[in-house]
C-alpha positions as CSV (number, residue, x, y, z in Angstrom):
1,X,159.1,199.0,112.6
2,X,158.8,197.9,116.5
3,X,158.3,194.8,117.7
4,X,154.7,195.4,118.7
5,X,153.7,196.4,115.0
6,X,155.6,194.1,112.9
7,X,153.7,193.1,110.1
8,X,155.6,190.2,107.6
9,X,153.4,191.1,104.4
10,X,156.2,193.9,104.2
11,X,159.3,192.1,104.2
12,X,161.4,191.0,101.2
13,X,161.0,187.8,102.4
14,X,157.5,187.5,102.1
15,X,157.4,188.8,98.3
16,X,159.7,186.1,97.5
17,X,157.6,183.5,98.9
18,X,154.6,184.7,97.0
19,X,156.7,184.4,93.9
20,X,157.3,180.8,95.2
21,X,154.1,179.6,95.9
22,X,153.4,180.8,91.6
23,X,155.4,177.1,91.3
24,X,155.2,175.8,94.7
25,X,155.2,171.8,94.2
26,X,151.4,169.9,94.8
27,X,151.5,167.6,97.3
28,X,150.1,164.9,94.7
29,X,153.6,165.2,92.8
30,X,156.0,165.0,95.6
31,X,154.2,161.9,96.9
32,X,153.9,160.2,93.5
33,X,157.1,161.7,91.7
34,X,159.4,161.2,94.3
35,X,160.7,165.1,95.1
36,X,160.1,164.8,99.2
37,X,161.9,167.7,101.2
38,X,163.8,166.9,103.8
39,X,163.5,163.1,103.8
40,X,165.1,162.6,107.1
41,X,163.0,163.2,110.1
42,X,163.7,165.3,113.1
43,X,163.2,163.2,116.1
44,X,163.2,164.0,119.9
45,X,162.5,161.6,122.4
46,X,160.1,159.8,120.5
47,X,158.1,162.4,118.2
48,X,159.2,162.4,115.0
49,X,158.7,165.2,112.7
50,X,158.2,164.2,108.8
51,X,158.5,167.0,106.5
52,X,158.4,164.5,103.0
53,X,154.9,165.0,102.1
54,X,154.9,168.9,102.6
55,X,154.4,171.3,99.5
56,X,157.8,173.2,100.3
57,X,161.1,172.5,98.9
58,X,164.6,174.0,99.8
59,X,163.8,177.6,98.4
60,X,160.4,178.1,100.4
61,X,162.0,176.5,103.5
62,X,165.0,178.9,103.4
63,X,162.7,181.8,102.7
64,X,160.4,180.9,105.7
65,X,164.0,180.7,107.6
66,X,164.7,184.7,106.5
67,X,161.1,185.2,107.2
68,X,161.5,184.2,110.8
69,X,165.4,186.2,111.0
70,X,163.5,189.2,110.2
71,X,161.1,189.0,112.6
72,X,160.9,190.0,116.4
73,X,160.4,186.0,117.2
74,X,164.3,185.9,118.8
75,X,163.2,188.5,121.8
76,X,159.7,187.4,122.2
77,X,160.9,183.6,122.7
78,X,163.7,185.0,125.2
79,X,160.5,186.7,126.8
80,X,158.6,183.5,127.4
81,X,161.5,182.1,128.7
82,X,162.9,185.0,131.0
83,X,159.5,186.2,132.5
84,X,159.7,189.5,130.4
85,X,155.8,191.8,130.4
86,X,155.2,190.0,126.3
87,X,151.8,189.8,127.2
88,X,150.6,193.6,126.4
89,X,147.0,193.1,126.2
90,X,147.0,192.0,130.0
91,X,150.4,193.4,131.0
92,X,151.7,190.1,132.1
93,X,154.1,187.5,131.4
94,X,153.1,184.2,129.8
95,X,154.4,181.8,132.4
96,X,153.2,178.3,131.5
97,X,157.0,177.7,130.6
98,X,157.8,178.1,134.3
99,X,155.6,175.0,135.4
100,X,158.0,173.1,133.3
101,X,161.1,174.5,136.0
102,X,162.5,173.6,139.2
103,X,162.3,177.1,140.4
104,X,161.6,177.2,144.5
105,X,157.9,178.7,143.3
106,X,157.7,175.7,141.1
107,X,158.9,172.8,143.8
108,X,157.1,174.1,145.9
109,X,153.4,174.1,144.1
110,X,154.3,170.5,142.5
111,X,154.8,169.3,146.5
112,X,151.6,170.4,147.1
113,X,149.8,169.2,144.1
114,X,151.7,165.9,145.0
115,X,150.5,165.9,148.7
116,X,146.9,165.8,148.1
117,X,146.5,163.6,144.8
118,X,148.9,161.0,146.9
119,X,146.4,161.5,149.9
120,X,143.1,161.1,147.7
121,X,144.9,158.0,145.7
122,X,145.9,156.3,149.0
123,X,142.9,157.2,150.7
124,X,144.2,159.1,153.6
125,X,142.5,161.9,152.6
126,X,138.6,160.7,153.0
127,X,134.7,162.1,153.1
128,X,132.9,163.3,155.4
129,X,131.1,159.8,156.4
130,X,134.6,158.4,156.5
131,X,134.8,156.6,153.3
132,X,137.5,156.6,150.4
133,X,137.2,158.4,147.6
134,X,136.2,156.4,144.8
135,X,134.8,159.1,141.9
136,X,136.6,162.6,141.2
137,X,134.4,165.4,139.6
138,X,136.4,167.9,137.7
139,X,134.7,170.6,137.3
140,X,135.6,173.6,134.7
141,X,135.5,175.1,131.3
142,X,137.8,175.4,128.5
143,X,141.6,174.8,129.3
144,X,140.2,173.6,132.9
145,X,138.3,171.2,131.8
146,X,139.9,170.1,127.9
147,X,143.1,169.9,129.2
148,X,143.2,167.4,131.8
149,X,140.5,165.7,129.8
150,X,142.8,164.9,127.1
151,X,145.7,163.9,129.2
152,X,143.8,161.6,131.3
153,X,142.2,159.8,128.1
154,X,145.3,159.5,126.4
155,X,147.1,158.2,129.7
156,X,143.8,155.5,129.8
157,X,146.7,152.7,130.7
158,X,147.8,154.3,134.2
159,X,144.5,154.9,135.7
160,X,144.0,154.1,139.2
161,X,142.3,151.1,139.6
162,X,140.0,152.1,142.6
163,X,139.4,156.1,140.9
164,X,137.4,157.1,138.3
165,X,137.6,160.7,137.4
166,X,135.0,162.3,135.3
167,X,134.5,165.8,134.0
168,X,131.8,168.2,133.8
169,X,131.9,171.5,131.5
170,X,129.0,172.0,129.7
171,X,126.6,174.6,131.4
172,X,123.6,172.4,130.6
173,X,122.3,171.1,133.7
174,X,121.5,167.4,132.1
175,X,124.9,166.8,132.1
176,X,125.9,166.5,135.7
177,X,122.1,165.4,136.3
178,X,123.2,162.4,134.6
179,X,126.5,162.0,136.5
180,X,125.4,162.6,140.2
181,X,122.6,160.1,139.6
182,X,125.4,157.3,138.6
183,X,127.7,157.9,141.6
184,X,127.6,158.1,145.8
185,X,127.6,161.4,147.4
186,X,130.0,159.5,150.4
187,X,133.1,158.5,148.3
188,X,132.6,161.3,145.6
189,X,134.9,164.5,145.2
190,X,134.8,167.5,143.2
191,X,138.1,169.7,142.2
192,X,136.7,173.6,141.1
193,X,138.7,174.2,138.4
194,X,138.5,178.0,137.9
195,X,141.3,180.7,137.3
196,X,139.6,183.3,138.8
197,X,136.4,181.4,140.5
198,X,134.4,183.2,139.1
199,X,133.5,181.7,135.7
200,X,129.5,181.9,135.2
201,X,129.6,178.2,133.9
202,X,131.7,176.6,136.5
203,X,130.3,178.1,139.7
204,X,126.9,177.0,138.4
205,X,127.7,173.7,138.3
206,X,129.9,173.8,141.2
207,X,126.6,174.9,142.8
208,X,124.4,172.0,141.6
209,X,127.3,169.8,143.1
210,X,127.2,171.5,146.3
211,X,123.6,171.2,146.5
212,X,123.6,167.9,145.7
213,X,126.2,167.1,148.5
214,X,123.8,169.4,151.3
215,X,120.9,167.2,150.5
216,X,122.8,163.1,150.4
217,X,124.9,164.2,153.5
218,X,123.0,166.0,155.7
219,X,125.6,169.2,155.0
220,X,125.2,172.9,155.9
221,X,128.6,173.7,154.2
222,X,129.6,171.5,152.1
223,X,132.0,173.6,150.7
224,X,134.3,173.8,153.7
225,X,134.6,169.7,153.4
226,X,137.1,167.2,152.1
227,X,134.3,166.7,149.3
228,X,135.2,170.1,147.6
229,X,138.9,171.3,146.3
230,X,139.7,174.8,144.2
231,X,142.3,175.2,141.8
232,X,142.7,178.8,141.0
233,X,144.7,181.7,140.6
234,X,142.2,183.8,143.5
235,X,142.6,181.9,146.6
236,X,140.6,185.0,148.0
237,X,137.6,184.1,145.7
238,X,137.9,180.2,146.9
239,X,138.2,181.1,150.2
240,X,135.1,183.5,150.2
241,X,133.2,180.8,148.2
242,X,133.8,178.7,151.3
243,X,136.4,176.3,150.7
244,X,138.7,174.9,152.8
245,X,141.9,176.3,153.0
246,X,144.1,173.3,153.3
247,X,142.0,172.5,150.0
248,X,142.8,175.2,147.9
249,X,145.6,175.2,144.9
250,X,146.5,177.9,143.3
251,X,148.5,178.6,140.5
252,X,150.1,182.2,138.9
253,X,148.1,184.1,137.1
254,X,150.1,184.5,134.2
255,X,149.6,181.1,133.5
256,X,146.6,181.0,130.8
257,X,143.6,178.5,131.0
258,X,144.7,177.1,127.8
259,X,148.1,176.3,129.0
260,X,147.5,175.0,132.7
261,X,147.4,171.8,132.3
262,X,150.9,171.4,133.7
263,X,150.0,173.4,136.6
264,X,147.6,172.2,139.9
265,X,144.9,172.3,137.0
266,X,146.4,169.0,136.3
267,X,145.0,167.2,139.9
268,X,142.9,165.7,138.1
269,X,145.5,164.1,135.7
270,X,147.8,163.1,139.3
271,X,144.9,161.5,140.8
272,X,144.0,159.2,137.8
273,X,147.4,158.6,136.9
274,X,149.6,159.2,139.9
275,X,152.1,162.1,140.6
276,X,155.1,160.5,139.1
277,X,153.6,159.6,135.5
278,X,152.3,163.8,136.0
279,X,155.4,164.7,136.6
280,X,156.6,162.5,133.7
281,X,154.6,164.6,131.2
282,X,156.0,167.7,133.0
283,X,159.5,166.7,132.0
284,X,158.2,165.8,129.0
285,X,157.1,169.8,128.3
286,X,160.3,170.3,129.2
287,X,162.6,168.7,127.1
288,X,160.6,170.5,124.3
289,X,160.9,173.9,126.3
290,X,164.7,173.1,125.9
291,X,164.4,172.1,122.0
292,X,162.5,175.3,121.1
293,X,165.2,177.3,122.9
294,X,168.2,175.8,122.1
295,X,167.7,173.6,118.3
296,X,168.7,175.7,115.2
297,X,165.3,177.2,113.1
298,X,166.1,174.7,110.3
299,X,165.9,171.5,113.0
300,X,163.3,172.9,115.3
301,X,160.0,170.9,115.6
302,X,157.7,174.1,116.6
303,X,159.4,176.4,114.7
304,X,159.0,174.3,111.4
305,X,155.5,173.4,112.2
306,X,154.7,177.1,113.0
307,X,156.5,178.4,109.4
308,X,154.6,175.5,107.9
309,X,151.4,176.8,109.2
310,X,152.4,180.3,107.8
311,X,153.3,179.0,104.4
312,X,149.9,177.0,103.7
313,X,147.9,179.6,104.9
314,X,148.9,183.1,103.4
315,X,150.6,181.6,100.3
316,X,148.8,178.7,99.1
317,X,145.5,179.9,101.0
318,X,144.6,176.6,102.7
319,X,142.0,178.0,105.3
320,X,141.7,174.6,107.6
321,X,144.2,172.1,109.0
322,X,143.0,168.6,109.8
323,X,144.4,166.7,112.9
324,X,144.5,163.2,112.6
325,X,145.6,160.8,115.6
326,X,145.6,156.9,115.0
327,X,145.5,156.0,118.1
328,X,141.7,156.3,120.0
329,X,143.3,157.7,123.6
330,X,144.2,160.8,121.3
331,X,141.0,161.1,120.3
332,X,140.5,164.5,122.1
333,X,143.6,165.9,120.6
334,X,141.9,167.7,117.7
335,X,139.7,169.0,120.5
336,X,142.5,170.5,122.6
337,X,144.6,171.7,119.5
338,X,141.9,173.3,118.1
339,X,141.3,175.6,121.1
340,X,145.0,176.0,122.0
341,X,145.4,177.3,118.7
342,X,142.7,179.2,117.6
343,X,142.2,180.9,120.7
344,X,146.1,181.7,120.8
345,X,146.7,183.0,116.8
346,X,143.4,183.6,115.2
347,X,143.5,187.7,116.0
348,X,142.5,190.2,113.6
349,X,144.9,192.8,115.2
350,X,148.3,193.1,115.8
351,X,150.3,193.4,119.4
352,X,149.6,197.1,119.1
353,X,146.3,197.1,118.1
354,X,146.4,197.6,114.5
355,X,144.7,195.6,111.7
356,X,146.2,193.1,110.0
357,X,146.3,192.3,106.2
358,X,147.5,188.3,106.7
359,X,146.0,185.5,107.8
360,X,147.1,183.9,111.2
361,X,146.1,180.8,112.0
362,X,143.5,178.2,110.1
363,X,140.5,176.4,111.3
364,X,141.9,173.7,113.5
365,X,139.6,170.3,113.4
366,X,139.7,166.2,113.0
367,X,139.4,163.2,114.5
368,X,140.7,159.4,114.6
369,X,142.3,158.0,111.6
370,X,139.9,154.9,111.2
371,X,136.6,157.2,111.7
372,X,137.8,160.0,109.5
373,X,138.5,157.6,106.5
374,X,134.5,156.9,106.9
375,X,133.8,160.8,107.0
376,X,136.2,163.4,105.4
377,X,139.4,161.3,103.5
378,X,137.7,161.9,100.5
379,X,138.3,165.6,100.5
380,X,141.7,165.8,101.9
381,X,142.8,163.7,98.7
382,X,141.0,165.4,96.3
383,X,142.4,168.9,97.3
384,X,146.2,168.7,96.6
385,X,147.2,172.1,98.3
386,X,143.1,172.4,100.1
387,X,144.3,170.9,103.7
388,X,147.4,170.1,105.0
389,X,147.0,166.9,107.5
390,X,149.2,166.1,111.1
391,X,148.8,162.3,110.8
392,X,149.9,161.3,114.5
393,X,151.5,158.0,115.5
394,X,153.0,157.1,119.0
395,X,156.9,155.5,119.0
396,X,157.0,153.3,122.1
């Protein structure tokens, strides 16, 4: 069996841990008898990983372990890593790992992202009357525009005092209506947020923005002021659209939209929270690059979380996975997990195309703690094995 077609239904492994889940322990008994796997945490700069109140116990975990020997996941996480084609669909590497480097490629995008969020936060860089900018308009879709969204929310303590940066998705025009009639066309900015500028949703409203500028300002081109900045892997594309080219950053294209936050997709997150606090959460992504690479399978956080995943959903057919932060700047985590995972794993095929006959990935969703024990608690603790809950606490 090739790496491309590997399919785990068919692997000793797997039949074992079908026979296990027959007597798997319920999640009511280990919390009220006392049996809690693995009560020592894993911890890593802060984040701490709890496996007690799982449904597991030594046998499923070490099975999950043989599961994961037997599988191609060594190559294809030396892929990631090493730039290798593991992308087949597209014929690409998956390079968000490489934001996370100090390769000369790396430095020398991060300068640039540093540059002009430091220019816009000191107010060097101004408009076109002269004035500071005082309101940033991110404008994108999807891992453009949930990304830095999150981050910037969950950062809330670091924002710029002066700087308020808002962001505009949704295709419906009420949306930015509402925002261009709150702020001034003088001190206000918009970042394009678009891997190949050309997303029917974002250029729309990039337009209305546009338009809106041309009529306040008295512009013919508004696009080729400091009031309009691209981010994009098609610098042609941001160029023909009219953009400035000192205002342009781009980023690989191997770098997918879900995934880009690290990259100069995250200008938005440097200019409300300043460069060094970005590159804070780069290092950040990094020291868990390291941890995924280097920690054993039996003491590493995405591993276990992944094989948890795996277990719940093919063996004790748990079909949805609620996340649920207690702290209200995380409150757009759900949001963001739920399309960085279900866009990632929920496929129907295999990498070569072929149908599978396992399930790969539940129905991500949530919300705050104290809100979701007014809406959905009720279920989660009537359901013993019906959905396995991330409760998520910060360590300071």
């Amino acid at each position: 069996m090739s790496m491309s077609n590997f399919n785990p239904a068919l692997t000793t492994s797997w039949t074992k841990l079908k026979d296990l889940a027959e007597k798997a322990p319920r999640i009511n008994d280990v919390i009220s008898e006392g049996r809690q796997f693995n009560q020592r945490p894993i911890i890593l700069e802060g984040l701490s990983l709890d496996l007690s109140r799982h449904g597991v116990d030594e046998s499923i975990f070490n099975s999950l372990l043989e599961l994961t020997e037997a599988s191609p996941f060594s190559e294809l996480r030396d892929g990631l890593f090493s730039g290798a084609t593991i992308n087949i669909t597209e014929n690409r590497a998956v390079g968000h790992t490489k934001l996370r480097t100090h390769s000369a490629e790396n430095e020398s995008a991060l300068n640039a992202l540093k540059d002009l969020s430091e220019r816009i936060r000191n107010g060097t860089m101004r408009g076109h009357t002269n004035k500071v900018f005082t309101d940033i308009v991110n404008i994108g879709i999807g891992g453009s525009d949930l990304g830095p969204k999150m981050v910037c929310a969950a950062l809330r303590e670091y924002w710029h005092d002066a700087i308020q940066v808002h962001f505009i998705a949704n295709v419906d025009g009420a949306e930015i209506r509402h925002l261009l009639s709150s702020i001034n066309s003088e001190t206000t900015l918009f970042i394009v947020s678009s891997k190949t500028f050309t997303t029917q949703e974002t250029m729309l409203n990039a337009d209305t923005a546009a338009n809106w500028l041309s009529k306040h300002l008295q512009l013919s081109d508004p696009q080729s002021t400091n009031h309009m900045i691209g981010v994009t892997a098609n610098r042609e594309q941001a160029l023909a659209y009219g953009l400035s080219t000192n205002n342009i950053l781009t980023f690989s294209e191997d770098i997918g939209g879900r995934y880009s936050l690290w990259s100069g997709i995250g200008l938005s997150i440097a200019i409300c929270v300043g460069f060094n606090n970005f590159n804070g959460l780069i290092n950040g992504a990094a020291c868990m690059d390291q941890h995924f690479q280097s920690a054993p399978l039996a003491k590493n956080m995405p591993v276990i979380m992944a094989l948890l995943g795996l277990w719940y959903g093919n063996f004790l057919d748990v079909q949805s996975h609620a996340i649920v932060p207690y702290c209200e700047r995380l409150s757009l985590l759900p949001s963001f997990l739920q399309q960085l995972d279900m866009e990632s794993n929920g496929k129907r095929s295999n990498r070569a195309g072929e149908p599978i006959n396992y399930s790969t990935g539940p129905i991500i969703w949530g919300q705050t703690g104290t809100n979701g024990q007014h809406a959905f608690f009720q279920l989660l603790h009537q359901g013993q094995h019906l959905v396995p809950v991330d409760f998520i606490a910060i360590r300071k």
